[in-house]
N, C-alpha and C positions, 0 to 999 in steps of 0.2 A: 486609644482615645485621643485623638488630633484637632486642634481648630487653626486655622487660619487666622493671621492680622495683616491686616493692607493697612502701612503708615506707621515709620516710626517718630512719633510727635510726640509731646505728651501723653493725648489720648490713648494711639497706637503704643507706646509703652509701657501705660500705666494698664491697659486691659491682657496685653501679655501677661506680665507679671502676676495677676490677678488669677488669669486661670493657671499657669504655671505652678503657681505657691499651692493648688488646689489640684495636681496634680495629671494634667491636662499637657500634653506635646503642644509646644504651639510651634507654626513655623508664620515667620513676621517676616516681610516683604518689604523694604525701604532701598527707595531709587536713588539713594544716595551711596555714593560721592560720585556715582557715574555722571548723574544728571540730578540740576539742583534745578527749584524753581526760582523768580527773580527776587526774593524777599530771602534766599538761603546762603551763607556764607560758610560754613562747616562744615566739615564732613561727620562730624559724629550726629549721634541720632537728639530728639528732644531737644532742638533747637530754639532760641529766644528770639524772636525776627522783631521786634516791636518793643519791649522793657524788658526790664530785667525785675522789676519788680513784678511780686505776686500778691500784692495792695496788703490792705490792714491784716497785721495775724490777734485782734483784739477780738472778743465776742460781743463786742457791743457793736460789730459791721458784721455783716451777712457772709461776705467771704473770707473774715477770720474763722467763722461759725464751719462755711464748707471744709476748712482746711484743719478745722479740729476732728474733723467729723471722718477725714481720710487719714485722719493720721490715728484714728481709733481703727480703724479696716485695716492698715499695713500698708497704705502706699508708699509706691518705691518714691514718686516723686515728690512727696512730701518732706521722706526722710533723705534726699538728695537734695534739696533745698536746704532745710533745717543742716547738713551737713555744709555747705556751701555759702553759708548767708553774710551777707556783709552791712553796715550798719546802716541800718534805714530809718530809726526814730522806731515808731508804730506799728512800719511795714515790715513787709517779708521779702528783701531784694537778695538776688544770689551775683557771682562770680558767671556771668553766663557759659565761659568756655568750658571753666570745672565742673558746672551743672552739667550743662551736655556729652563732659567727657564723663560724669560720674554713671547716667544712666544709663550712655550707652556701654559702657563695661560692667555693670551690673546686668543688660539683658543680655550680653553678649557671654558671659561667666555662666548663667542659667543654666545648667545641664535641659533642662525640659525644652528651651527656647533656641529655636535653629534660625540665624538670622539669614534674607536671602536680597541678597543686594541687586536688586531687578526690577523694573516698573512693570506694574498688572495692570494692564490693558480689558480684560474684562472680570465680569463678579466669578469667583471660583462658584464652580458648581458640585465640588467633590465634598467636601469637608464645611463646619459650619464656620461660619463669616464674622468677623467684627473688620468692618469698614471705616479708618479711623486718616482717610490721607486730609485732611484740614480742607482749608477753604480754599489750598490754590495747589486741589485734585487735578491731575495731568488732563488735558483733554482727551485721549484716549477711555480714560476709565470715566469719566465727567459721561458720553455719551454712549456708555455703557451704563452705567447709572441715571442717564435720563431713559433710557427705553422701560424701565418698572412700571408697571402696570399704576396706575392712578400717583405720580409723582411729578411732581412739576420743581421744578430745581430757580432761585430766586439769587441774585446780586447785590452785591453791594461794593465801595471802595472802604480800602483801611489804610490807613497811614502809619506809618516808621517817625519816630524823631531822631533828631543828628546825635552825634558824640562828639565831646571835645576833649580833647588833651589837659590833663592836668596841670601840667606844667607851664601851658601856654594862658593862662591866665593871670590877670593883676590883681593879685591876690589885695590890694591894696584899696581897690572898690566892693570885694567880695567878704561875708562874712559867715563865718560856721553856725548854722540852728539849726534846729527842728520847730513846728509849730509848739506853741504851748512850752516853750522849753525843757522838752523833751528828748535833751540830749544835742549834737550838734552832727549830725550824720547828713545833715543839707548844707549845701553850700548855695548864701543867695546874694543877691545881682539886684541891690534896691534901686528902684525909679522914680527920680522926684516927677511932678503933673507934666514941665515941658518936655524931658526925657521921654514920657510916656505917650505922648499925643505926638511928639516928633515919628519915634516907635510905630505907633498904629497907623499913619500915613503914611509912612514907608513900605508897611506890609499892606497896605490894603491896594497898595499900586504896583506891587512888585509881580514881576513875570511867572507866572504858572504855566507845570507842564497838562496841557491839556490832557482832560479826561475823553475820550473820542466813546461817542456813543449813551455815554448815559450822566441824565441832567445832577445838578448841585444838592437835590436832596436824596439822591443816592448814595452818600454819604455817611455812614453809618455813626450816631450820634456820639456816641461811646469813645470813637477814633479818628475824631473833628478834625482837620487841618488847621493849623491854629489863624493862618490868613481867613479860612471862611467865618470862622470864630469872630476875626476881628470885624468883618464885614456886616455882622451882622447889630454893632454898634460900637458906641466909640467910648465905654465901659462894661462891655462881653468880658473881655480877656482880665478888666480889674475885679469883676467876680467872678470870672473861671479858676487857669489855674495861676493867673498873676495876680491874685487877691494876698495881699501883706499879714493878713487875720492871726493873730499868733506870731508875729515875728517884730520885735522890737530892736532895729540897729542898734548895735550898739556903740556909735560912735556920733549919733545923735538923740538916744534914748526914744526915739519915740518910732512911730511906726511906718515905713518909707509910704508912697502914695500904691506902688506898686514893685511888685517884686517876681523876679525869673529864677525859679529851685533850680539846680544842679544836684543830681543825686546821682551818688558814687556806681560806676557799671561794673566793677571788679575788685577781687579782694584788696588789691594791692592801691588803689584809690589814683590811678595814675590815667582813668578814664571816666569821663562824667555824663548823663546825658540830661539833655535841657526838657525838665517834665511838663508834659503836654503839649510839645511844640511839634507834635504828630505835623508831616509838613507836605505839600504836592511844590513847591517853589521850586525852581531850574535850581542848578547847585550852584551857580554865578550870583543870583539873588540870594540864597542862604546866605553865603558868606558877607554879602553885602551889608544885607539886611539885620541876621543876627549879630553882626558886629556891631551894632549900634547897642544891645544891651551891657550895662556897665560891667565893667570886667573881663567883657570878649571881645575889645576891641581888636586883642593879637591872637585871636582863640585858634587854634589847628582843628580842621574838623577828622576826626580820626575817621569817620563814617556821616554821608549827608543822609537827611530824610528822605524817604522813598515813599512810593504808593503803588499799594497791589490792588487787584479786582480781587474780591473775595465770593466765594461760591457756597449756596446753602441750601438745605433740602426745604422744601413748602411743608416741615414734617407733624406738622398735627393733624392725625386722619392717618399718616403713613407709618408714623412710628407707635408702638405703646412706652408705659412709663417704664419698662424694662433698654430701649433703643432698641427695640428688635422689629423690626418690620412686618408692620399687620397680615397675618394671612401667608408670610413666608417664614415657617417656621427653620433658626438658624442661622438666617443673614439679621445683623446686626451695625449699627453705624452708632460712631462716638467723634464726640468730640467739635472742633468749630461747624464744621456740614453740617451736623445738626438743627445747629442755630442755637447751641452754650456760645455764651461772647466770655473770653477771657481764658488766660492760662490756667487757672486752677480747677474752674469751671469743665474746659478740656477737658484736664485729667479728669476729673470729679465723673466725665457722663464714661470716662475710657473705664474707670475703675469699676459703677455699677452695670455696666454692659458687660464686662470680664466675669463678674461674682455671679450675673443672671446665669452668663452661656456655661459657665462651672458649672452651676446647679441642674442645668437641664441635662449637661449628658453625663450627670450622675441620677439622672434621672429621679430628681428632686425640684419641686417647687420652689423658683428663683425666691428668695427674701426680698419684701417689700418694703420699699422703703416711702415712708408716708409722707405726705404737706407737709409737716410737723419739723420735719428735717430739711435741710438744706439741698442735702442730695435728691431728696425723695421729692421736693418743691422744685426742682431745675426741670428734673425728669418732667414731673406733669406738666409743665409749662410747654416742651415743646410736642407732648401729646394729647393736650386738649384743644379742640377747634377753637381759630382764630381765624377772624379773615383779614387783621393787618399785622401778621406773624413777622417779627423781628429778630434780628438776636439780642439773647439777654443777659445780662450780667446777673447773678445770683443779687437778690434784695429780699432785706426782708419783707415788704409789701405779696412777694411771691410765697412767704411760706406763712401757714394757719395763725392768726395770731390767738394771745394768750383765754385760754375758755374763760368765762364767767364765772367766778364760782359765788353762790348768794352769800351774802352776809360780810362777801370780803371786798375790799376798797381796790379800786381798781391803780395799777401804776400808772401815775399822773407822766413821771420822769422816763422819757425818753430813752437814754439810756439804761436806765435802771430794767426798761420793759426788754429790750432788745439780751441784754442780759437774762433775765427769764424765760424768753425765746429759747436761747442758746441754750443754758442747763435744760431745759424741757427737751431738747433736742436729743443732746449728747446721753440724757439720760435712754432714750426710744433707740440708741445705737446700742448703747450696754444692753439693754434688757434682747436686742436683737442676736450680739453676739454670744449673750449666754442663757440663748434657749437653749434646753434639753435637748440632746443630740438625737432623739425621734422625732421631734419638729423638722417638716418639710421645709420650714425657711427655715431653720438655723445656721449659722455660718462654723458652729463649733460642734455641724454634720461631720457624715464618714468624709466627706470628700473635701474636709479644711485637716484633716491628719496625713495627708501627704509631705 
């Protein structure tokens, strides 16, 4: 019993491992370290090209809820996180190097999992498929993948933010919090009004590397360049992510007009990167330009921001809620292609595409995983008709909200409801994972005792 995985990403890791633990040969196909795309720096597998954070692990946001939800299923990449994390306030940020070297020595350790260090140029036709090489799939297999019968393949750009050296900052304009004082795991960079408007004029004039080929709102919202941000008014960026909301200097008690987070990219706290400063800027303007925020005036950029083309399938009509390819029973696609936007997300479609293809060549009915959940809500998303199909970030607005029930008062409170959400959720995973093991979706089947 053999499957195929093309990509060791997130996605491509976390759907090995899945059918693997389920007791499924997989052999996993990742073109690295021979040949890297422009967005790859490592040679190990399950690399962080863009943060290092893996956003809120709270159930009151929609992607703490996904990552409860994978870490009830056994992801490797969750518990590769959780083991790797460093301090983020609310969030869930890792070590990226030790992330990447955790997981890839974890698929590599596998007895079931054969890794093969080679780029696949077309869809294997022997064995079944999970398709999981990200959004910047080689061209070779890109028009292997655009020849599928009714698939039309969609663009977008994504942006990288820079890193700065710890060391090379003034610590002396910079101060330790988190929002809400919630610990001090951010380091920020307060802007009084002429700081700030000086700021937004200098980025809004500063030299971009052209995008050739495709206009300003191919830009994918989620991963904004923070100059187009600015561009688009001259208090974007004071309610994006330079909004002070929660941050009180403390060396003037009150709260600066705006403010640039630094959150830590490695355990050792000795690399920082500037959050949401996703950038296309030449790296002669980076330095320029980000040196104007307080504190970077001597900043070392250990790494400038970058910008890739990112690649996505048109996949509602193409895929169902499994990520298995309508009509081709077998081949299977996870992860950013899809049109999941974000790293957990990734894993999240790598994990329920692993658990479907288990099921079926134990020849058992994949477990369904409903609106209700988080996973079960991304899924549907990119396999119900759209005709202005995006990539999405898991929100709760995507999964079923709370039933009616008569006589009882509805939650007024925001988080209090999202919370509700969550336990409703997590609860539809338990009751999934301990169905009686004659249930055709049960996960605690013959084919989870391997």
């Amino acid at each position: 019993m053999r499957a195929t995985v093309i990509g060791g990403g997130l996605a491509g890791c976390e759907a090995a491992w899945q059918l693997a633990r389920q007791g499924v040969r997989v052999d996993l196909y990742e073109m690295k370290p021979s040949r890297k795309t422009p967005a790859q720096a490592l040679s190990t597998m399950a690399e962080l090209v863009c943060s290092n954070s893996l956003r809120s692990d709270r159930l009151s946001n929609a992607v703490g809820l996904l990552k409860a939800e994978m870490r009830k299923l056994d992801s490797l990449i969750m518990r590769v996180a959780d083991e790797t994390a460093v301090p983020a306030g609310g969030a869930l940020a890792v070590d990226r190097e030790l992330f990447s070297a955790g997981v890839d020595g974890a698929i590599r350790s596998h007895q079931q999992i054969t890794v093969h260090e080679k780029e696949v140029t077309e869809i294997p036709r022997e064995d079944p498929v999970i398709i999981a090489t990200g959004p910047l799939t080689s061209d070779a297999l890109s028009h292997s993948i655009a020849r599928m019968e009714g698939l039309s393949l969609l663009h977008f750009y994504d942006a990288a933010a820079p890193i700065v050296t710890a060391d090379s900052l003034d610590m002396d304009k910079v101060f330790p919090m988190s929002r809400y004082e919630r610990g001090e795991d951010y380091l920020n960079c307060p802007m009084d009004r002429e700081e700030y408007y000086a700021f937004w004029e200098a980025l809004c004039a500063a030299q971009t590397v052209p995008v050739h080929g495709f206009e300003e709102k191919a830009v994918f919202e989620g991963c904004m360049p923070i100059e187009s941000m600015a561009k688009r008014g001259e208090m974007a960026m004071a309610f994006g992510p330079l909004k002070p909301v929660g941050l009180t200097d403390p060396r003037t008690g009150r709260e600066p007009f705006a403010v640039v987070q630094l959150r830590r990219d490695n355990r050792e706290g000795s690399l920082y990167n500037l959050v949401g400063f996703q950038t296309r800027l030449t790296f002669p303007e980076q330095r320029r330009v980000f040196s104007m925020i307080p504190g970077l005036s001597q900043a070392e950029f250990a790494r400038y921001g970058v910008m890739h083309r990112n690649t996505f399938l048109n996949s509602p009509g193409f895929l169902d809620d499994t990520y298995q390819v309508v009509g081709k029973p077998g081949i299977y696609f996870a992860g950013q292609i899809t049109g999941v936007e974000g790293y957990v997300e990734s894993a999240g479609s790598g994990l329920l595409a692993g658990i479907a293809l288990a099921a079926c060549l134990h020849d058992q009915a994949p477990p369904r995983f409903s609106g209700r959940t988080a996973l079960g809500a991304m899924a549907r998303y990119v396999s119900t008709p759209n005709r202005h199909f995006q990539p999405m970030n898991c929100a709760f607005g995507l999964i079923d909200p709370l039933e009616v029930v008569p006589g009882q008062r509805k939650i007024r409170n925001k988080q209090q409801r999202y919370e509700a959400i969550s336990q409703r959720a997590l609860a539809e995973i338990d009751e999934i994972l301990h169905a009686p093991s004659t249930s055709p979706t049960s996960l605690s089947g013959k084919y989870m005792l391997y």
